[in-house]
GULO-318481 format. One record per residue: z negated, x, y negated of N, C-alpha, C in turn; residue number from 1; residue in three letters; chain. Coordinates in pm, whole numbers, plus 50000, padded with zeros to 5 digits. Each point is the difference from the previous one (the first is absolute). Example, Ala and Ser with C-alpha at 12.3 -4.5 7.8 and 13.67 -1.06 7.14 Angstrom:
% GULO-318481
{rec {49220 51319 50569} {50000 49911 49881} {50000 50090 49880} 1 "ala" "A"}
{rec {50072 49965 49895} {49994 50082 49881} {49927 49923 49891} 2 "ser" "A"}
***
This chain:
% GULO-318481
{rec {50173 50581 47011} {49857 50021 49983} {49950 49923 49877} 1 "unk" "A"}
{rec {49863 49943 49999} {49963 49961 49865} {49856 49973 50050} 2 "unk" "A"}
{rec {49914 49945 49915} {49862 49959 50022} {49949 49924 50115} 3 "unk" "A"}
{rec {50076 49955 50080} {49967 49929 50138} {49992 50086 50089} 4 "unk" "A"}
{rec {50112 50090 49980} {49987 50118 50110} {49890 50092 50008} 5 "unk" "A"}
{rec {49993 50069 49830} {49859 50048 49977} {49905 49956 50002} 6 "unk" "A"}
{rec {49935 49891 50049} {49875 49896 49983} {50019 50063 50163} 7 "unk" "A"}
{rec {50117 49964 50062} {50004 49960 50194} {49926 50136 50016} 8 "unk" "A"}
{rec {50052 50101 49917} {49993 50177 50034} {49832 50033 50033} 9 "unk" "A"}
{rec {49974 49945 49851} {49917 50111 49970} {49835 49868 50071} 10 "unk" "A"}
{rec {50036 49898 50084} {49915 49914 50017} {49964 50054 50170} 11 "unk" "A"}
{rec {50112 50029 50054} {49983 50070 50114} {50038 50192 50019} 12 "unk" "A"}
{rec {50000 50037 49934} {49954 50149 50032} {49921 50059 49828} 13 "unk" "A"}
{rec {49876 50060 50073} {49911 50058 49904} {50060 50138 49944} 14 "unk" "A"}
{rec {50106 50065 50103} {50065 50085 49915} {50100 49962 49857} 15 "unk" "A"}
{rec {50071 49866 49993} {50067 49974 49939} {49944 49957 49859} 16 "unk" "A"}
{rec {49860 49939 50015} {49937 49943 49932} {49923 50162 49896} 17 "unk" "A"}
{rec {49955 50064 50073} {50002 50133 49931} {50079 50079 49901} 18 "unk" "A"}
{rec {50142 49965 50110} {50084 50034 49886} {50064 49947 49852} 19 "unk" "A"}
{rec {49912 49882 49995} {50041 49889 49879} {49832 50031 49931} 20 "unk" "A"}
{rec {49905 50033 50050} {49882 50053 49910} {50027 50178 49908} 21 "unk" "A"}
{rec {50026 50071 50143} {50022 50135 49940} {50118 50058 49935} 22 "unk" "A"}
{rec {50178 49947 50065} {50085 49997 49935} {50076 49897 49992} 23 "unk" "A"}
{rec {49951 49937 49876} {50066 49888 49914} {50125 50018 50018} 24 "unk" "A"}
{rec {50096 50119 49923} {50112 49956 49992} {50069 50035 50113} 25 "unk" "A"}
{rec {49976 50047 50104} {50091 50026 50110} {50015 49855 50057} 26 "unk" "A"}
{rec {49879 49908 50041} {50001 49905 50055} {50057 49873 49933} 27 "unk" "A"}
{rec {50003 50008 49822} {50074 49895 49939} {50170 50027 50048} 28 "unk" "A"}
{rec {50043 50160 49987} {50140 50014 50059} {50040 49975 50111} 29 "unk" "A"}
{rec {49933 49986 50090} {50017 49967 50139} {50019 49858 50010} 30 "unk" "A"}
{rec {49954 49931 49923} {50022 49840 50027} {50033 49953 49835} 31 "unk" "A"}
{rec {50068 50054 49936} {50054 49977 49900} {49966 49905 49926} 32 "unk" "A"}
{rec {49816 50069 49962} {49951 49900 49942} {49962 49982 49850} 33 "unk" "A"}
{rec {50031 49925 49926} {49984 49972 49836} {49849 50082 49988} 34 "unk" "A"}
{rec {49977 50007 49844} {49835 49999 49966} {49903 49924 49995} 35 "unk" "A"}
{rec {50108 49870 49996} {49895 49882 50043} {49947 50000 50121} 36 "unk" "A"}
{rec {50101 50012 50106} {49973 49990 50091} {49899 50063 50093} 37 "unk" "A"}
{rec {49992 50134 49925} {49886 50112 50035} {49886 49999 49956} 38 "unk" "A"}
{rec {49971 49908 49893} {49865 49932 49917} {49976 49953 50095} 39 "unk" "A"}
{rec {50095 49870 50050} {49941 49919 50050} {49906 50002 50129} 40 "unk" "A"}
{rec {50087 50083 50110} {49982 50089 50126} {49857 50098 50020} 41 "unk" "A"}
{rec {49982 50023 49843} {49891 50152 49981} {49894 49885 49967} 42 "unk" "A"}
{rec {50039 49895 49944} {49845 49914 49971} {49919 49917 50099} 43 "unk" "A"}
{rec {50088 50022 50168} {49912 49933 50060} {49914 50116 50100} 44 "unk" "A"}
{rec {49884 49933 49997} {49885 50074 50059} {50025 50091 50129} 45 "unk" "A"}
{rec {49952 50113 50059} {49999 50026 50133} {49943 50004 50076} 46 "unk" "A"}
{rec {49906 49872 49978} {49921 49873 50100} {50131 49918 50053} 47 "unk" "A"}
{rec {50046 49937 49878} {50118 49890 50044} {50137 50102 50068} 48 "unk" "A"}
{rec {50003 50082 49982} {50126 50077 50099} {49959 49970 50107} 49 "unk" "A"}
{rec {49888 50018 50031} {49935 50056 50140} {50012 49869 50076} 50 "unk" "A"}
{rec {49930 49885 49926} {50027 49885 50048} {50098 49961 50017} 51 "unk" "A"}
{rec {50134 49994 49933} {50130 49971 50036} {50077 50081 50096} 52 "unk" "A"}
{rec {49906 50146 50036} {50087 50121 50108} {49942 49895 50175} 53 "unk" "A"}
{rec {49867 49975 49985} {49974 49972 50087} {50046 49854 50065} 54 "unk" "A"}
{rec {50046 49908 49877} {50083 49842 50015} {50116 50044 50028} 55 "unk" "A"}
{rec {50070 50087 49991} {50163 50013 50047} {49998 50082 50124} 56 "unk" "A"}
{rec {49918 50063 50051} {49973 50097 50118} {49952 49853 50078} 57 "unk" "A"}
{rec {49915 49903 49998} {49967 49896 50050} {50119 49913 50061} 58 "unk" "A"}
{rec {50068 49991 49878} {50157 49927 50032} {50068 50030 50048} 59 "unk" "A"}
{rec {50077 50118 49965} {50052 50054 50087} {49959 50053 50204} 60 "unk" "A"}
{rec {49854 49992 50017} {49971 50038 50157} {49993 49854 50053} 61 "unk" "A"}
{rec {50028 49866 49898} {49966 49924 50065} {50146 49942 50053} 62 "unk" "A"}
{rec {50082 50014 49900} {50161 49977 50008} {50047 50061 50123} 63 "unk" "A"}
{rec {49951 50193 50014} {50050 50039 50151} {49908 49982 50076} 64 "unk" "A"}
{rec {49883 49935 50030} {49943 49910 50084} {50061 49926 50088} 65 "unk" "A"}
{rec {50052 49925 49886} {50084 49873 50094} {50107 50049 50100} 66 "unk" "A"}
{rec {50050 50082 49974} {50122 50071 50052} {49984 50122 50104} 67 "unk" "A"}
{rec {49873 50037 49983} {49989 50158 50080} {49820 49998 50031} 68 "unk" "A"}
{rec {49932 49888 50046} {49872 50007 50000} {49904 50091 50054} 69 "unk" "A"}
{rec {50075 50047 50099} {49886 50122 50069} {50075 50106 49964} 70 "unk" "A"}
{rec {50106 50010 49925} {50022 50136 49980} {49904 50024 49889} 71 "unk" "A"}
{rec {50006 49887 49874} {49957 50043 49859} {49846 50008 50035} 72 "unk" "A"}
{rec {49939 49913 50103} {49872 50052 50027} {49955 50145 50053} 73 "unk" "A"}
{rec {50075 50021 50112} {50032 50170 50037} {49999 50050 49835} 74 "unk" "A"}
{rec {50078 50010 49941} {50038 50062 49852} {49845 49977 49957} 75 "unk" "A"}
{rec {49953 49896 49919} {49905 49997 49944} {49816 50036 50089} 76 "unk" "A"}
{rec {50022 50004 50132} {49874 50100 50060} {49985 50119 50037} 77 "unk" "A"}
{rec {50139 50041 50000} {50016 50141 50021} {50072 50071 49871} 78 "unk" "A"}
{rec {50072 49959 49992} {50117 50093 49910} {49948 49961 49820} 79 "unk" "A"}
{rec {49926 49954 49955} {49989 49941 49824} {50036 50078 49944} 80 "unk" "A"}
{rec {50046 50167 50024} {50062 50057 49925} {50093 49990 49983} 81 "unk" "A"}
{rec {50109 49928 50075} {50098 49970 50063} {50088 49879 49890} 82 "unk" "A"}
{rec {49885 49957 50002} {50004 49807 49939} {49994 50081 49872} 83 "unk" "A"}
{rec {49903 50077 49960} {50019 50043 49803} {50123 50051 49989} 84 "unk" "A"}
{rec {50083 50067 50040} {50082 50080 50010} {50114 49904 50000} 85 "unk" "A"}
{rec {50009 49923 50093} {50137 49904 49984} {49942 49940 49857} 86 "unk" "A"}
{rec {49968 49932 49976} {49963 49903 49844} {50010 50073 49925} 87 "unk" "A"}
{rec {49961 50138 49989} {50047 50105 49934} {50196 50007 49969} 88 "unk" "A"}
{rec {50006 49999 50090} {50166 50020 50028} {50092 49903 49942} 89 "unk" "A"}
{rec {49922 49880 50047} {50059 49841 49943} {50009 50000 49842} 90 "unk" "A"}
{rec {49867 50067 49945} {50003 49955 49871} {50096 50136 49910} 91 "unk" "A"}
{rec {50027 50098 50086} {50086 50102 49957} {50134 49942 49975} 92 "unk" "A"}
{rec {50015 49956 50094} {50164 49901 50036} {50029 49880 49939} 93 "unk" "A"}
{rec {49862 49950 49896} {50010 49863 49886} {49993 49889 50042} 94 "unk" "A"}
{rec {49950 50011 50155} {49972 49905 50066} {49890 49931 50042} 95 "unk" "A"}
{rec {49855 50040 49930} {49854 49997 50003} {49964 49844 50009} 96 "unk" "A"}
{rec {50082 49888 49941} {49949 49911 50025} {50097 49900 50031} 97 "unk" "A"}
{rec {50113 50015 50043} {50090 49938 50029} {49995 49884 50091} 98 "unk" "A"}
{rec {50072 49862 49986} {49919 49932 50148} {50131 50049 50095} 99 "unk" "A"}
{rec {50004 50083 50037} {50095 50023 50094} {49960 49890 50160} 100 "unk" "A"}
{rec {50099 50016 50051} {49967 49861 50132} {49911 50133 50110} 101 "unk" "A"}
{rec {49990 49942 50077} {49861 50058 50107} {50146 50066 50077} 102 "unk" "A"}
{rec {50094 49993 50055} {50067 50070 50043} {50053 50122 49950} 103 "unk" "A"}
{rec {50002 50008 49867} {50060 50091 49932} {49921 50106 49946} 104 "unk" "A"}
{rec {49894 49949 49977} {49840 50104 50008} {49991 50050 50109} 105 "unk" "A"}
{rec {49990 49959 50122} {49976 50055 50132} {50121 50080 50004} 106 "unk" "A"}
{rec {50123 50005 49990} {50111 50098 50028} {49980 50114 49888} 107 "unk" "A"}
{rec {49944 50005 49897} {49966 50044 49872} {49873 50106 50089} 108 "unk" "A"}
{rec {49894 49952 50040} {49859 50070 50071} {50093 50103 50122} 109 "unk" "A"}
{rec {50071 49906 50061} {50048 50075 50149} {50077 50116 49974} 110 "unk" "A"}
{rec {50096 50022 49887} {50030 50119 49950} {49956 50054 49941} 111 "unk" "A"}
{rec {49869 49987 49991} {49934 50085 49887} {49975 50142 50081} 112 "unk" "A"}
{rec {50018 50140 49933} {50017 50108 50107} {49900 50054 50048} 113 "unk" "A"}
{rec {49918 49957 49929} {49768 50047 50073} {49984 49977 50113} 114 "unk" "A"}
{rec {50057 49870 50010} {49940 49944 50165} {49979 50053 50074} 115 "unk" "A"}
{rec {49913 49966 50093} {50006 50074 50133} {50100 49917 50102} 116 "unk" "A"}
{rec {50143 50095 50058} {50094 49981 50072} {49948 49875 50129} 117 "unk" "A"}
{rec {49926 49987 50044} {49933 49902 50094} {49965 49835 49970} 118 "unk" "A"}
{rec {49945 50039 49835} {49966 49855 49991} {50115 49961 49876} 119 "unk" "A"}
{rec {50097 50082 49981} {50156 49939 49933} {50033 49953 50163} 120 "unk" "A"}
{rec {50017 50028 50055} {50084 49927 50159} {49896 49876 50000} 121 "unk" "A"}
{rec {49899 50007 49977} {49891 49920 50006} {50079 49874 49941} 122 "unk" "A"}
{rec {50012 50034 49876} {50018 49904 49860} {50147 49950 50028} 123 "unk" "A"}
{rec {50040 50043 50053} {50141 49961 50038} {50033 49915 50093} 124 "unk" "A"}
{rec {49920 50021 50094} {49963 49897 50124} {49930 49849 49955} 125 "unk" "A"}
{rec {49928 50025 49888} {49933 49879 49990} {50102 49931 49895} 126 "unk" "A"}
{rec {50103 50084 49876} {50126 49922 49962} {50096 49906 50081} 127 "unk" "A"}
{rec {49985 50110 50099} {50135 49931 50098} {49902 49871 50033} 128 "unk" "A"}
{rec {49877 49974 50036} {49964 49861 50055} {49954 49914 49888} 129 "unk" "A"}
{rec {50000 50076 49868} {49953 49859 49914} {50167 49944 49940} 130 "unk" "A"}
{rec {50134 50067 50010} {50098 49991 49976} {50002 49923 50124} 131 "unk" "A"}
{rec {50042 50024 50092} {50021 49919 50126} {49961 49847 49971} 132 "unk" "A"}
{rec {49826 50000 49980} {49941 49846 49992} {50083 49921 49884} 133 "unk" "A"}
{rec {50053 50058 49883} {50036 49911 49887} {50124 49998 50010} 134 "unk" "A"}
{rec {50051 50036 50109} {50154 50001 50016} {50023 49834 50048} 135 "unk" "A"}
{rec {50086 49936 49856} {50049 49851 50056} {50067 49958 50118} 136 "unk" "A"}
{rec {50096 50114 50045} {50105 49981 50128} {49899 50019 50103} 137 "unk" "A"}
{rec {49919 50164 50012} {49917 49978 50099} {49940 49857 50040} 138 "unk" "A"}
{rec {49884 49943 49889} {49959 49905 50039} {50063 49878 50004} 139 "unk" "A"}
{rec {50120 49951 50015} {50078 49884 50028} {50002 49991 50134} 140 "unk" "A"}
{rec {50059 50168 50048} {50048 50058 50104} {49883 49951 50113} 141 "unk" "A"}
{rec {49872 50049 49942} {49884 49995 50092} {49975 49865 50027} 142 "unk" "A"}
{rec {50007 49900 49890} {49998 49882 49973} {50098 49882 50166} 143 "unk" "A"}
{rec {50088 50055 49962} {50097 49962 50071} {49995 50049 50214} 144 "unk" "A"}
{rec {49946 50125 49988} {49952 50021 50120} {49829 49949 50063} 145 "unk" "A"}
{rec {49960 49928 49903} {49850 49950 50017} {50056 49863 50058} 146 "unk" "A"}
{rec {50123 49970 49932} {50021 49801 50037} {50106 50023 50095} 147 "unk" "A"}
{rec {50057 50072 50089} {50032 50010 50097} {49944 49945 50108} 148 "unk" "A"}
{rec {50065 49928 50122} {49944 49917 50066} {50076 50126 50172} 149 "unk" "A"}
{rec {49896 50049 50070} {50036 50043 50141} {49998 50146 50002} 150 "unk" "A"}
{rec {49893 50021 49896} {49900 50164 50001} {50133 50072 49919} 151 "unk" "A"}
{rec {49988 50113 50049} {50113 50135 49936} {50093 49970 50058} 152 "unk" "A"}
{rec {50161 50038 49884} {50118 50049 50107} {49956 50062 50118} 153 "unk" "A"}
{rec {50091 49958 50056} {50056 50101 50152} {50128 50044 50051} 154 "unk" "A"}
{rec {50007 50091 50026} {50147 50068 50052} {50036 49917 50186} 155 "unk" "A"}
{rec {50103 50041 50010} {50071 50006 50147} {49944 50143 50035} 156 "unk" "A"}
{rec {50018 49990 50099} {49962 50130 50132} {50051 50135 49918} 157 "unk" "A"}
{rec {49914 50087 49987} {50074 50110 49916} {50098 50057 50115} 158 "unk" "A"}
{rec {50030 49955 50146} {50074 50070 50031} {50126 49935 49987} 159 "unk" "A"}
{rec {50007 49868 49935} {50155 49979 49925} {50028 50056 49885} 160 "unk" "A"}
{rec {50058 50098 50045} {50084 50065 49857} {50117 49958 49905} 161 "unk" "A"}
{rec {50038 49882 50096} {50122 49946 49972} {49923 49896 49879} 162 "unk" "A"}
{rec {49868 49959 49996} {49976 49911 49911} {49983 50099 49893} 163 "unk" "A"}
{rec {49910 50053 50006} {49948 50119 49907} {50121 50026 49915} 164 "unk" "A"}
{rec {50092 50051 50022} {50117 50001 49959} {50078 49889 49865} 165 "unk" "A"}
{rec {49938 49914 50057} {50057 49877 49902} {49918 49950 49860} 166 "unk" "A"}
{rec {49872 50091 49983} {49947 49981 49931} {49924 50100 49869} 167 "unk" "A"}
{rec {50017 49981 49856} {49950 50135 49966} {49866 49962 49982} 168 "unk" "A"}
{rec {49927 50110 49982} {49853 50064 49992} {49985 50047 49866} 169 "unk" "A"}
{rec {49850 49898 49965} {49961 50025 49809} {49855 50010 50051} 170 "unk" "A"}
{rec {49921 50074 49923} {49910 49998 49986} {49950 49892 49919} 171 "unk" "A"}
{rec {49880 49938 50070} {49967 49844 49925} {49956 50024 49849} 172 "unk" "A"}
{rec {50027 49889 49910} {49945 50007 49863} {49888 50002 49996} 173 "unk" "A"}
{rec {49891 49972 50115} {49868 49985 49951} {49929 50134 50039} 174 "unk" "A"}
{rec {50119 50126 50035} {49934 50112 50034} {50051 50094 49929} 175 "unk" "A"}
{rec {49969 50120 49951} {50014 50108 49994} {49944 50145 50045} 176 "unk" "A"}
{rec {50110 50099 49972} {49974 50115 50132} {49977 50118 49886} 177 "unk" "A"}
{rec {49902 50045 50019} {49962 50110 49921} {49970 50164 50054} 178 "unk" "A"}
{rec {49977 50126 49944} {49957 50102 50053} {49909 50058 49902} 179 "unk" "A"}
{rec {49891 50049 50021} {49893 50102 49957} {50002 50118 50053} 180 "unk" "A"}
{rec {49981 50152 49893} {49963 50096 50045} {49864 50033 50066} 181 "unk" "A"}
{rec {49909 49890 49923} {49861 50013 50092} {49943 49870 50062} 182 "unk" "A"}
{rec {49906 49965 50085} {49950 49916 50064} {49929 49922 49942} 183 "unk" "A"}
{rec {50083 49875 49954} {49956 49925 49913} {49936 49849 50118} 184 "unk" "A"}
{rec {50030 50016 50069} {49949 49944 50116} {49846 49999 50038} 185 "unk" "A"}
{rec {49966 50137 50003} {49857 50045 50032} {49872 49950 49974} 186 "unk" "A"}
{rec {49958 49960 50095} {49841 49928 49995} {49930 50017 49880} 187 "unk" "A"}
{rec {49989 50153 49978} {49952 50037 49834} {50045 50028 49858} 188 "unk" "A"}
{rec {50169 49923 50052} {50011 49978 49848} {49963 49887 49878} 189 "unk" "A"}
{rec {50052 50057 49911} {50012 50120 49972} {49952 50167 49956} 190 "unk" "A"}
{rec {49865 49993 50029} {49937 50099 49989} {50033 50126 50114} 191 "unk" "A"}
{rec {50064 49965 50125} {50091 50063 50076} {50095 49974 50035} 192 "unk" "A"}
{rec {50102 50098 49990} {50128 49991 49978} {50069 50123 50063} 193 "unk" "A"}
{rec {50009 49975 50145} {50068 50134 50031} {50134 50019 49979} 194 "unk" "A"}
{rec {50035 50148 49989} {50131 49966 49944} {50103 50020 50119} 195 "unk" "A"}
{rec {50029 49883 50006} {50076 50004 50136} {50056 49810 49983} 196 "unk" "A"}
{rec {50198 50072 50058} {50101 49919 49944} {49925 49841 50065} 197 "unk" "A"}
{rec {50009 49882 49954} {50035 49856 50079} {50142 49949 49942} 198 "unk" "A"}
{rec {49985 49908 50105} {50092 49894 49930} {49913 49876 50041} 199 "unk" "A"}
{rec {50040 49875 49935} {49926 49884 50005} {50082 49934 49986} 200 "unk" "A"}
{rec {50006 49820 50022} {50042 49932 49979} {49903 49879 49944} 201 "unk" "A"}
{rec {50030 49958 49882} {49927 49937 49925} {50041 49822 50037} 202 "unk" "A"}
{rec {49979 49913 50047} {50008 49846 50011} {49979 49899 49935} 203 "unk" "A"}
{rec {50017 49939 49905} {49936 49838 49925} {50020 49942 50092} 204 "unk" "A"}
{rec {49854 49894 50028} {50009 49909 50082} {49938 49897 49920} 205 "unk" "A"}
{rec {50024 49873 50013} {49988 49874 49909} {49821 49969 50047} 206 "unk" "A"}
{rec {49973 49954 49911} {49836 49975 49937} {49894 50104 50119} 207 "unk" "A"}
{rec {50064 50125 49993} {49940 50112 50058} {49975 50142 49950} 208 "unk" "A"}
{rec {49912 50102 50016} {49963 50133 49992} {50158 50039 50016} 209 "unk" "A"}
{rec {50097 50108 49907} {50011 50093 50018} {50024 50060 50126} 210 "unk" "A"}
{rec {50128 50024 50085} {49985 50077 50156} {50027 50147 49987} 211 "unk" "A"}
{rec {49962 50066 50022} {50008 50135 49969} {50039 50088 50189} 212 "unk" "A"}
{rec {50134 50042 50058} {49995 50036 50085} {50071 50152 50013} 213 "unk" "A"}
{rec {49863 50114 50075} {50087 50109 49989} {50099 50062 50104} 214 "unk" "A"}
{rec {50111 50029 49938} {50107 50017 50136} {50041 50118 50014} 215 "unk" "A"}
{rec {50099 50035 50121} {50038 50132 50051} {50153 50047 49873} 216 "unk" "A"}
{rec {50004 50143 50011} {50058 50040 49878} {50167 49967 50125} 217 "unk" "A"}
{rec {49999 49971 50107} {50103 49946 50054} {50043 49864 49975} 218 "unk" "A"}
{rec {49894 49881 49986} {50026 49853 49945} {50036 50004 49904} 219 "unk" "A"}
{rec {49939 50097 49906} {50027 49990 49816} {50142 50047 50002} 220 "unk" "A"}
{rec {50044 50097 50055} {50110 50031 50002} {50158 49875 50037} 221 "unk" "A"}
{rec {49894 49939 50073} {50096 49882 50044} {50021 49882 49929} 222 "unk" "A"}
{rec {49914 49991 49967} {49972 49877 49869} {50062 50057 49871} 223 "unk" "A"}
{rec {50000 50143 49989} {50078 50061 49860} {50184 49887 50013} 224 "unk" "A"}
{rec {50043 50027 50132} {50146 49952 50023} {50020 49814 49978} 225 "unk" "A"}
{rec {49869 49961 50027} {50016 49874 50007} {49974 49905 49840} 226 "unk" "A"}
{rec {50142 50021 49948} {49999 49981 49859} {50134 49854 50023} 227 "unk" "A"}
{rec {50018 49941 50117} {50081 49901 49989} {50164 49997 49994} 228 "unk" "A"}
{rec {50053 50145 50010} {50062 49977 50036} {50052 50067 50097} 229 "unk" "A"}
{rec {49910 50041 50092} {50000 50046 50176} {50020 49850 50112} 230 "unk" "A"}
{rec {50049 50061 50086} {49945 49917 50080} {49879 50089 50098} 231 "unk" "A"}
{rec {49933 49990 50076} {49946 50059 50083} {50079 50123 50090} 232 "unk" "A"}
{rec {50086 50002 50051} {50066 50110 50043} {50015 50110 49895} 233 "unk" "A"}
{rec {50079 49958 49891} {50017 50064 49863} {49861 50085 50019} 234 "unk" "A"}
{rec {49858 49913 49947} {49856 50052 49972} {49994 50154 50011} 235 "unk" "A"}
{rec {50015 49911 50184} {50004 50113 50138} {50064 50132 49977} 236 "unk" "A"}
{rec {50109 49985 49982} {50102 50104 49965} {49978 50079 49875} 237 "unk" "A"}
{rec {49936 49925 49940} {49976 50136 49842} {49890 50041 49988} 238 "unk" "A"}
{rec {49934 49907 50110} {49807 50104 49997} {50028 50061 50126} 239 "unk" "A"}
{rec {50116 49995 50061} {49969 50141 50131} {49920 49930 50105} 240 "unk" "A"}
{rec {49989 49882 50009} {49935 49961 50086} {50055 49934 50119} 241 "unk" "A"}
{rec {49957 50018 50180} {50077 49933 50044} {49975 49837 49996} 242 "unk" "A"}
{rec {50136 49941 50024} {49983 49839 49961} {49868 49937 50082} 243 "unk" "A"}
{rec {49996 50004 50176} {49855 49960 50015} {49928 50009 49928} 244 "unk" "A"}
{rec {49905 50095 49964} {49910 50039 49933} {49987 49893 49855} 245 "unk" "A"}
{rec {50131 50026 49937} {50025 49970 49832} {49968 49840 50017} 246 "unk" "A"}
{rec {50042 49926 50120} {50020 49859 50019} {49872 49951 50017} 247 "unk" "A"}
{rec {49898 50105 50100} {49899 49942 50027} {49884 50018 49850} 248 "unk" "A"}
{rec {50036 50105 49955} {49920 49992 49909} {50004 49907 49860} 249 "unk" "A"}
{rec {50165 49960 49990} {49996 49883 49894} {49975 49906 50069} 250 "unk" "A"}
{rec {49990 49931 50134} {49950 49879 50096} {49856 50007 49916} 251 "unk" "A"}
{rec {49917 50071 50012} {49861 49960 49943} {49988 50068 49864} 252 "unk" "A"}
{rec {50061 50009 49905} {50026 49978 49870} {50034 49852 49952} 253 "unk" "A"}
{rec {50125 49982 50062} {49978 49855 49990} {49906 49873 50045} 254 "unk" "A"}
{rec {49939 50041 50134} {49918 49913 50006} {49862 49990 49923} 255 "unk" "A"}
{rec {50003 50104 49915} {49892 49986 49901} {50051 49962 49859} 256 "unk" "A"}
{rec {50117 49975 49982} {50047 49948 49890} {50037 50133 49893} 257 "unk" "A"}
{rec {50006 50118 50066} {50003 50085 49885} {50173 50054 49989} 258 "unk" "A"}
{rec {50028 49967 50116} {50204 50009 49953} {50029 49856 50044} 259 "unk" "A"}
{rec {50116 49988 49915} {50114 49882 50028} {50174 50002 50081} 260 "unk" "A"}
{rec {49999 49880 50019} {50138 50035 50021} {50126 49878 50020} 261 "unk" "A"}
{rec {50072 50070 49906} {50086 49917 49958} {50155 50017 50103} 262 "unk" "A"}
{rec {50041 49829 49995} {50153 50067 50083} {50107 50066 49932} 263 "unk" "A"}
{rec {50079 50055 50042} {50116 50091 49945} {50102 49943 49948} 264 "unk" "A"}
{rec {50020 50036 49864} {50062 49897 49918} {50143 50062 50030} 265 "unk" "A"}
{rec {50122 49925 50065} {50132 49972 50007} {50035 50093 49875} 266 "unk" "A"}
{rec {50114 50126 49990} {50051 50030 49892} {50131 49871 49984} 267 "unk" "A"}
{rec {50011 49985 49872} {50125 49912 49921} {50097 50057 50064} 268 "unk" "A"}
{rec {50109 49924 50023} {50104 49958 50080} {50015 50032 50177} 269 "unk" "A"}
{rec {49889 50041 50000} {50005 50025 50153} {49984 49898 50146} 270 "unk" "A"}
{rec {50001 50023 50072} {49998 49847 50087} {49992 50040 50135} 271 "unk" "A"}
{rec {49939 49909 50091} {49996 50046 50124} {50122 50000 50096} 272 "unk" "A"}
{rec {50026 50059 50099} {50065 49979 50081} {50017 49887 50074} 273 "unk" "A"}
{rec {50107 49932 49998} {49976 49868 50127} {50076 50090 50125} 274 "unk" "A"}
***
């Protein structure tokens, strides 16, 4: 603690700032501050607090802006008690003016315990897609399926199993598979938010919007297995699913580019039969 922290404190919560007018020395012990330092602190105006509470409350909604835009708007038209209360919290924790990165503020807001349970799933949903977009592999990945020449992969007949077989099943880099307790999906979010489970699958696609697709808690389940080193039968077999089914449904996974599939890598020293 020292005078940066107490400047961060007492610039964003008016309780803190109180407590350095009415009790001096509790608030010099709290941030272990000299007598200079408390001259110095007590000699500026509380015009200029006010102005500096309202420049770091500025900065800070603009930082989780970037990162969480309709949530922090949700926050700041509905909830502003919400918004004093976290900055409140921040500057409790010595963190009032920190440039922390826009990701780490937003994970910082999303646990904050006020929230309302709906628009944290909210805020979480919109992490997972601003993480997604700045993800370098994603976008190589996407990159690389844009300069593809003869549309999307395609499978053989899902009723060869014998191919299926020879190949494992990853979920593509330019996707990820997520779950919400509430309906982050919904026409009116986030201002509605029923609470009721999804799963989604999130897409980067190269010099494009964001794909946002919501799926059955049976696909998600299937895509949970497809971590690369299944093959498709495998999938099949640990989501309980029968193989038709499992085959046809990664057939148009892949043809949208959202799983891959790689051939089955030979274990060391092994060899085929002649």
């Amino acid at each position: 603690m020292g005078v940066r922290e107490a400047l961060a404190a007492v610039a964003t919560s008016a309780e803190t700032l109180r407590t350095m007018r009415e009790d001096p020395m509790s608030f010099q012990d709290r941030f272990a501050l000299s007598d200079a330092d408390m001259r110095t602190l007590g000699g500026v105006s509380a015009d200029h607090y006010d102005f500096m509470a309202r420049e770091v409350r500025a900065k800070h909604l603009v930082r989780l802006g970037v990162v969480l835009p309709r949530t922090v708007a949700d926050l700041e038209a509905r909830h502003g008690e919400l918004v004093d209360a976290f900055m409140a919290d921040m500057a409790a924790a010595g963190g009032g003016d920190e440039p922390a990165g826009g990701e780490l503020a937003a994970e910082r807001l999303l646990t904050f315990g006020e929230l309302p349970a709906g628009l944290v799933d909210f805020g979480w949903f919109e992490l997972d897609q601003y993480r997604l977009l700045r993800d370098p592999t994603a976008a190589a990945a996407a990159g690389r399926v844009s300069r593809r020449t003869g549309g999307p992969s395609r499978t053989e007949p899902v009723e060869d199993h014998g191919w299926w077989a020879g190949k494992l099943v990853a979920v593509s880099l330019t996707a990820r598979v997520a779950s919400y307790d509430h309906d982050v999906t919904h026409p009116g979010a986030p201002r509605e938010l029923p609470a009721e489970r999804v799963d989604v699958v999130l897409q980067r696609v190269w010099a494009q919007p964001l794909r946002t697709y919501r799926i059955g808690s049976g696909l998600a389940l299937l895509l949970g297995y497809c971590d690369g080193s299944r093959t498709a039968p495998q999938v099949a077999e640990a989501a309980g699913v029968p193989p038709d089914q499992a085959f046809a449904a990664l057939t148009g996974l892949v043809e949208h580019d959202l799983v891959t599939l790689a051939p089955r890598r030979r274990r060391a020293g092994h060899h085929d039969r002649l």
